[in-house]
SEVEXDREN-411934 format. One record per residue (C-alpha): residue in one letter; x, y, z. Coordinates in nm, 3 decimals, decimal comma, padded with zeros to 5 digits. Layout:
 rest       u       v       w
    A       X       Y       Z
...
//
This chain:
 rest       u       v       w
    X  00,000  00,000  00,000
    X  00,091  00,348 -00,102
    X  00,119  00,655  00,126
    X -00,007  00,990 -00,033
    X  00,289  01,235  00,000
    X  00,184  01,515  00,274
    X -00,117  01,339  00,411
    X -00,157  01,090  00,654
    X -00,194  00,709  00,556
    X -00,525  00,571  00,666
    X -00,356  00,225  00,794
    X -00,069  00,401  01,019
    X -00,154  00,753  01,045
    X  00,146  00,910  00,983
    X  00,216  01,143  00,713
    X  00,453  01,091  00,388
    X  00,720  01,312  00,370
    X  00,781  01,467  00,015
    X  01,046  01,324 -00,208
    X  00,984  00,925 -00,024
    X  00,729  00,690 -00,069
    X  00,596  00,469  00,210
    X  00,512  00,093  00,144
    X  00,370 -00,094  00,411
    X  00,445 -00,435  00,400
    X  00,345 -00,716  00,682
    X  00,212 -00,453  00,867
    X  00,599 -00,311  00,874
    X  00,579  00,079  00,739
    X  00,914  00,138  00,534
    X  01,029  00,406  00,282
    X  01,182  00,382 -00,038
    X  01,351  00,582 -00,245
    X  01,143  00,824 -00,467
    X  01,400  00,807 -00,810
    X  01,185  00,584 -01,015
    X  01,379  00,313 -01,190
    X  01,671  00,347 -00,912
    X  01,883  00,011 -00,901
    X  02,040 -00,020 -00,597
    X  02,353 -00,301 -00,459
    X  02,437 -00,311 -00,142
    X  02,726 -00,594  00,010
    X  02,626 -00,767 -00,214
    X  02,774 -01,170 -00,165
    X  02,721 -01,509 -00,390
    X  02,889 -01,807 -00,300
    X  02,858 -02,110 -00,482
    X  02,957 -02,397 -00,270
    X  03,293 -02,285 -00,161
    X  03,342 -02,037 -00,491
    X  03,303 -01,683 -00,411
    X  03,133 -01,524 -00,746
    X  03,052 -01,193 -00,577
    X  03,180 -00,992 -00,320
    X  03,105 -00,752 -00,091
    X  02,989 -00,556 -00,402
    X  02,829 -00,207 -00,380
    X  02,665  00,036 -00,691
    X  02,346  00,262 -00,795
    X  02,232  00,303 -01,144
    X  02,076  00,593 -01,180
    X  01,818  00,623 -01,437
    X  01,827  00,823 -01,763
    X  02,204  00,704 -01,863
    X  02,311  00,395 -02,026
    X  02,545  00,224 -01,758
    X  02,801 -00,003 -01,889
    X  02,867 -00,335 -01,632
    X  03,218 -00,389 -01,719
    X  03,487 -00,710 -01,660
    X  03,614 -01,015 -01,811
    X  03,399 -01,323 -01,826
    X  03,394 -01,436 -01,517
    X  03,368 -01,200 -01,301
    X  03,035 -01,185 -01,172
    X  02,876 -00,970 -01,399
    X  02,571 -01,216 -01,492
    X  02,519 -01,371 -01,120
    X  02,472 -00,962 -00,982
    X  02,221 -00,907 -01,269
    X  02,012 -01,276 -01,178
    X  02,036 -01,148 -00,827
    X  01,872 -00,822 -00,887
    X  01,576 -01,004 -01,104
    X  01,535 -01,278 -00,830
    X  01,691 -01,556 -01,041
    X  02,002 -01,612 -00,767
    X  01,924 -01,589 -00,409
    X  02,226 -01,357 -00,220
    X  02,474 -01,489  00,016
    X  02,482 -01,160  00,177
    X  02,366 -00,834  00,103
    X  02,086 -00,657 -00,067
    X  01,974 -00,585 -00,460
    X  01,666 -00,354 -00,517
    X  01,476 -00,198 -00,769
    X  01,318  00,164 -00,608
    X  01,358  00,012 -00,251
    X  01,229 -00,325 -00,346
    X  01,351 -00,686 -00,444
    X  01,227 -00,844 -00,756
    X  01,000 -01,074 -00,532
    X  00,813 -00,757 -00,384
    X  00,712 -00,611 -00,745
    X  00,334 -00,698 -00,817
    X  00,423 -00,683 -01,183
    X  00,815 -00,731 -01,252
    X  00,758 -00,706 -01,647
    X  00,627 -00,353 -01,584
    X  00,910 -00,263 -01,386
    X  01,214 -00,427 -01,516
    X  01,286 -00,612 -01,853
    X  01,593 -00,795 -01,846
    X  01,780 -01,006 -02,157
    X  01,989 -01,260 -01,954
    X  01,955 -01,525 -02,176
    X  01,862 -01,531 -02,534
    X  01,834 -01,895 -02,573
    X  01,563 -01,887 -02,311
    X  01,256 -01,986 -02,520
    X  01,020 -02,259 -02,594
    X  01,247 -02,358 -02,957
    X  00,880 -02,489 -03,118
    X  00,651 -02,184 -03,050
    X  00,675 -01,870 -03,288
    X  00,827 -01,523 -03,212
    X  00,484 -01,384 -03,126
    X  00,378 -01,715 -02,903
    X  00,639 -01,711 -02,719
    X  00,610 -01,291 -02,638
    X  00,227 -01,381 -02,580
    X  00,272 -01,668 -02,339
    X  00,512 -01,383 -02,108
    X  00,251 -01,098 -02,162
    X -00,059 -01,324 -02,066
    X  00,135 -01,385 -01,718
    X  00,130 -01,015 -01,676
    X -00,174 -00,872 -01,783
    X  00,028 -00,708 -02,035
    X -00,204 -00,691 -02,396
    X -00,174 -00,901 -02,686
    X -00,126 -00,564 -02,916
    X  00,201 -00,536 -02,710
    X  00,355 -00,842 -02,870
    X  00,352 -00,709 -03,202
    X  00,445 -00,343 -03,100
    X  00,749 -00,523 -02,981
    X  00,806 -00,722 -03,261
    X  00,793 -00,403 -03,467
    X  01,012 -00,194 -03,264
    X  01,275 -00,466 -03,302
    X  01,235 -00,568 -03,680
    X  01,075 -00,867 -03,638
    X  00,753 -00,870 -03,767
    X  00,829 -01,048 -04,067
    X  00,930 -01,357 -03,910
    X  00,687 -01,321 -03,622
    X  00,497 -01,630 -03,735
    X  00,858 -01,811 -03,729
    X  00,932 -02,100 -03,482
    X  01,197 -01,915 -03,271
    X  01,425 -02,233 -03,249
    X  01,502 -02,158 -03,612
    X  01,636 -01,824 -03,553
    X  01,980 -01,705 -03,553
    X  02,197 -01,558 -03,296
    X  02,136 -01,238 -03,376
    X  01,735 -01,260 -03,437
    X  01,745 -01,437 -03,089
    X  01,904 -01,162 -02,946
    X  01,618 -00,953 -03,122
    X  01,345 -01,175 -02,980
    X  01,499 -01,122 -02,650
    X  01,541 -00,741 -02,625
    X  01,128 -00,759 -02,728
    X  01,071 -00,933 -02,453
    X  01,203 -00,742 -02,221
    X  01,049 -00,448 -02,346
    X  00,683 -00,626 -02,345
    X  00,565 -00,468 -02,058
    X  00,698 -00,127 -02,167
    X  00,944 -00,107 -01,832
    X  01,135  00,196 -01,645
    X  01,455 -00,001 -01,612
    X  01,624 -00,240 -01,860
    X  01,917 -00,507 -01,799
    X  02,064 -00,674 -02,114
    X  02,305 -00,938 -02,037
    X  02,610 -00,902 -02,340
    X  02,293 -00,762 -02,604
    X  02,489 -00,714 -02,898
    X  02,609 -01,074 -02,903
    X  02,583 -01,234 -03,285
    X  02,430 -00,874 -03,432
    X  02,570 -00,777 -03,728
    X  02,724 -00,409 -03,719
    X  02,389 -00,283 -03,830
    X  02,193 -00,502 -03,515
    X  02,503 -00,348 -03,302
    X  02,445 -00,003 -03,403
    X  02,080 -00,057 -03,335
    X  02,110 -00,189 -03,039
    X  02,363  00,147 -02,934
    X  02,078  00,386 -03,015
    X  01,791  00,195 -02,888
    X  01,964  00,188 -02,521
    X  02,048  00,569 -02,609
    X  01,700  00,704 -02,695
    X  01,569  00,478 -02,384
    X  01,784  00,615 -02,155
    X  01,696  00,999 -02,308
    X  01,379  00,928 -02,173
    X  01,460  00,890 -01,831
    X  01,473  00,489 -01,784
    X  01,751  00,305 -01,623
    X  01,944  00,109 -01,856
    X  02,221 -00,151 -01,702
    X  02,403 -00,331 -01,992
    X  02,683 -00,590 -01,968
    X  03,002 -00,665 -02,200
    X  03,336 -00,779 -02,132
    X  03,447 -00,499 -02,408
    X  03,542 -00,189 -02,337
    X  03,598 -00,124 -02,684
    X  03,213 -00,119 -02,687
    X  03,139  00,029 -02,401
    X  03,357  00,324 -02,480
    X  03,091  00,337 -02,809
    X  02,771  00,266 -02,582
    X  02,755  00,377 -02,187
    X  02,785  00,681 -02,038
    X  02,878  00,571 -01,715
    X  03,051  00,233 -01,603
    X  03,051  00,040 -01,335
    X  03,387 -00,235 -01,348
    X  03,415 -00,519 -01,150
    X  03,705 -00,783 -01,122
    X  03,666 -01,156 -00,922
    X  03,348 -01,000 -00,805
    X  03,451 -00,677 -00,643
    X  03,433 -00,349 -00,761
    X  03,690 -00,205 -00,939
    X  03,576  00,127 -01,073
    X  03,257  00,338 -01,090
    X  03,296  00,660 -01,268
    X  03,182  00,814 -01,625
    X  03,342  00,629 -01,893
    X  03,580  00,960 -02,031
    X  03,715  00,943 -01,636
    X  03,791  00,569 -01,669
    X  03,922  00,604 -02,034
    X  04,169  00,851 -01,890
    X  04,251  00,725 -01,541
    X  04,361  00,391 -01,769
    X  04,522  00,535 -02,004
    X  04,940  00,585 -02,020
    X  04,987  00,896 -02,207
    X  05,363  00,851 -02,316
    X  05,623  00,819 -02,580
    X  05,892  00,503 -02,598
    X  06,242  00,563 -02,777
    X  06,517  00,351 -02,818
    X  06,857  00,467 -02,925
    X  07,181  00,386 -02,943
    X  07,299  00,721 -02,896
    X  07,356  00,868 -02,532
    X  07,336  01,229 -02,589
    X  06,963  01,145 -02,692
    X  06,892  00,992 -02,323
    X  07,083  01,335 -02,206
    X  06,828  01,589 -02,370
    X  06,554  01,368 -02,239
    X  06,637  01,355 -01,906
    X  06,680  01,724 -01,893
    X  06,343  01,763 -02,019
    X  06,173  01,574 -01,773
    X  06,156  01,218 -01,919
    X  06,294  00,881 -01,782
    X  06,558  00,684 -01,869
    X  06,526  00,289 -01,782
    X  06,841  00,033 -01,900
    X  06,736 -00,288 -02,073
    X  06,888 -00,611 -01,985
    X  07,104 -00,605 -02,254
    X  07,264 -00,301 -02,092
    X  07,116 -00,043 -02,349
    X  06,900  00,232 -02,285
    X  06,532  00,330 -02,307
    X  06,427  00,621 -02,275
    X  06,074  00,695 -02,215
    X  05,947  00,989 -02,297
    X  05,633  01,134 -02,097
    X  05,381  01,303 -02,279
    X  05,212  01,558 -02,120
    X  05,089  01,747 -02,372
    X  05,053  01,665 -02,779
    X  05,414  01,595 -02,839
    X  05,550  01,769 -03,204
    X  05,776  01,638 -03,436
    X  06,070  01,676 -03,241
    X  05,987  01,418 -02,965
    X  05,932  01,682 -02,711
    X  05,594  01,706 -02,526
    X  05,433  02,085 -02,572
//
């Protein structure tokens, strides 16, 4: 049950405050937070058996900005996202969606569409079946499934056993479904996965013009090469724990060496190096290299201006 803001609730009498909503819950009142769409990680802990897959792991996505989930496979990337859709139970720690777990959401295909794994689907119904079977589960109307077909450039095939579709159409079939019940925060799971460069580029301005209108888009990759293309913030994580979480132009330059490397076999070279500033290191074969720090955009002379 909802509080109105400023006036008291009829079950506890007490009044909302602006900028919170209350939820009463097993007669416990509680307040969320008001940002709709806000994805929230706290401590968050998986252990399977006696492997730790997260740990201790803490972020917010904020909505209206494409947030890149960044690491190398394996590093607990798709376990955090199952957590916060209810598909892994946590060790340890919390994951909510505006203050509640996936569990607590009366309709989670309103709230959150998530592509965690294409190859999820009934291989003998059709692309509009299988879109109909999830919307009939949420109240969600049958119109929807072929707005979403649309929207993803599959109407064609929408008669089409899915089993028979590619990689890329699967992904397609996917990213519909998680848009079926038109939701304020989106999680795709690696989305541009078998697309051609047209899919990918697709895919980059659908999350774009989603997140332009203020939903919260979470998307995973172990390439920063794409992420660099597609997020706006990132959020990096390594053996579970986090690593980084800044705008993607801070990490881009926090990881990248900005300097010059020069061998030669002359030492009067290392000499007007060293007086400007650079660093001279010896190699094992007892030569020199020096390194030459750029600070600046270095001309044709080698020296940083």
């Amino acid at each position: 049950m909802l509080a109105n803001h400023g006036r008291p609730d009829r079950r506890t009498g007490r009044a909302g405050l602006p900028g919170l909503r209350y939820v009463a819950r097993e007669g416990i009142l509680s307040h969320v937070a008001e940002a709709a769409g806000l994805i929230e990680v706290r401590d968050l802990s998986k252990k399977f058996g006696e492997k730790i897959a997260v740990n201790g792991l803490s972020f917010t996505v904020e909505p209206g900005h494409v947030t890149g989930f960044l690491g190398p496979n394996g590093a607990g990337k798709s376990t955090t996202m199952r957590v916060i859709v209810g598909l892994d139970r946590p060790s340890g720690g919390s994951a909510t969606i505006d203050g509640l777990t996936y569990a607590q959401l009366r309709r989670p295909l309103t709230v959150v569409g998530a592509l965690l794994e294409a190859r999820a689907l009934h291989p003998g119904r059709s692309a509009r079946n299988h879109l109909l079977y999830l919307a009939q589960t949420q109240g969600v109307p049958a119109r929807r499934c072929d707005e979403v077909l649309e929207m993803v450039g599959l109407s064609a095939v929408a008669r089409k056993r899915a089993g028979g579709f590619s990689l890329g159409m699967t992904q397609r079939l996917g990213i519909a479904a998680a848009m079926l019940g038109d939701p304020r925060v989106l999680m795709l799971d690696e989305p541009v996965n078998g697309l051609d460069p047209e899919g990918i580029r697709w895919v980059r301005n659908f999350m774009r013009y989603l997140a332009s209108e203020g939903r919260t888009i979470l998307v995973s990759s172990h390439l920063m090469s794409e992420m660099a293309q597609t997020a706006d913030h990132l959020i990096v994580i390594g053996r579970g724990k986090l690593i980084a979480d800044c705008s993607t132009q801070e990490f881009i330059a926090s990881s990248s060496e900005r300097s010059v490397l020069v061998r030669s076999p002359d030492s009067r070279l290392s000499d007007l190096i060293t007086a400007n500033g650079g660093e001279v290191k010896p190699e094992p074969d007892g030569g020199l290299v020096p390194a030459v720090p750029a600070t600046g955009q270095p001309d044709y002379s080698g020296r940083s201006v």
